[in-house]
N, C-alpha and C positions, 0 to 999 in steps of 0.2 A: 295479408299473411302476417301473420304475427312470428314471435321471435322462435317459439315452440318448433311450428309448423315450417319455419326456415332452417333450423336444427336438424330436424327429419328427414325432410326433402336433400339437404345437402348430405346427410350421412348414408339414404338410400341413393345418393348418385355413386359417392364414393365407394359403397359397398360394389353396385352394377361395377364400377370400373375396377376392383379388385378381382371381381368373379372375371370379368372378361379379360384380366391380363395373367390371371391364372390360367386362364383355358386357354388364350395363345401359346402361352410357355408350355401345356401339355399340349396342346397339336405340334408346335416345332419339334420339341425332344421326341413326341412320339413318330413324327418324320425321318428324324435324322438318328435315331439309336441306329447302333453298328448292332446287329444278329452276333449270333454266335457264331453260325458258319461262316459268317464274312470275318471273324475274328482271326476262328479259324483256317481258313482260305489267305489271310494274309499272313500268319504263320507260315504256311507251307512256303508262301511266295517270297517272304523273307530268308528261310532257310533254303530255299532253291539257290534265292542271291547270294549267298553266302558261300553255297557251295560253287558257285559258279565264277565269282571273286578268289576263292582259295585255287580252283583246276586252273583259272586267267595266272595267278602269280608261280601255280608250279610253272606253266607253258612258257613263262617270261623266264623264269630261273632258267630252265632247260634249253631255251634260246640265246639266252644268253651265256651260259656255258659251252654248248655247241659252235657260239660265233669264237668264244676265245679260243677253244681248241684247232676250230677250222683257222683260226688268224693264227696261231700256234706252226700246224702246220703247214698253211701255207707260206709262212716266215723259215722255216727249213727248207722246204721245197726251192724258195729264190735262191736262199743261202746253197743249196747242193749246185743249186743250175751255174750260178757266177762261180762256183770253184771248178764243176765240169766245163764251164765255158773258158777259164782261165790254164785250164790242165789244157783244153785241146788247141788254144792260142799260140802254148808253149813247147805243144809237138811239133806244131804246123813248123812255127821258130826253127825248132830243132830240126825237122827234118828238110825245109829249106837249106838250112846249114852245113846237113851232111849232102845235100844236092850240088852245094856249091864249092864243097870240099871234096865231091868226087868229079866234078866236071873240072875243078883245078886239078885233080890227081891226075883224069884221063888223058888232059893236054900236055901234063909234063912227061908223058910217054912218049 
């Protein structure tokens, strides 16, 4: 084999293996392209997330607003009950007192 003939043969391999890494690279790409509908299909499924992300943070807001008010009121509700509960301490007091100022009145009869 002369110098020629080694020339050729080396530059017909090299051409085979550019053909044949051209034609893997078009079967992968043409494996793996995304469609249109799936472009589309993951659009929707994006904007579904999206919408489903915004309805999750009103629900949070709204929970969270509803916990402060119900902690709101029930923060008054204690506050009323220990003044109710302080008011009727202070009857019981009182009308113990006037019990024991009329069983002192009735004996000095």
């Amino acid at each position: 084999m002369n110098r020629t003939e080694f020339i050729v043969a080396i530059a017909a391999i090299l051409f085979v293996a550019f053909i044949l890494g051209w034609f893997a690279h078009w079967l992968i790409s043409r494996f793996t392209r995304v469609s249109q509908s799936d472009v589309g299909e993951l659009d929707k499924l994006a904007q579904s997330l999206h919408e489903a992300e915004e309805t999750r943070d009103q629900a949070i807001a709204y929970l969270q607003q509803r916990e402060a008010e119900m902690s709101n009121q029930m923060a008054q509700t204690e506050a009323e009950l220990r003044a109710a509960m302080d008011g009727l301490r202070d009857a019981r007091h009182e009308a113990e007192e006037l019990r024991a100022y009329i069983e002192r009145a009735n004996k000095a009869k």
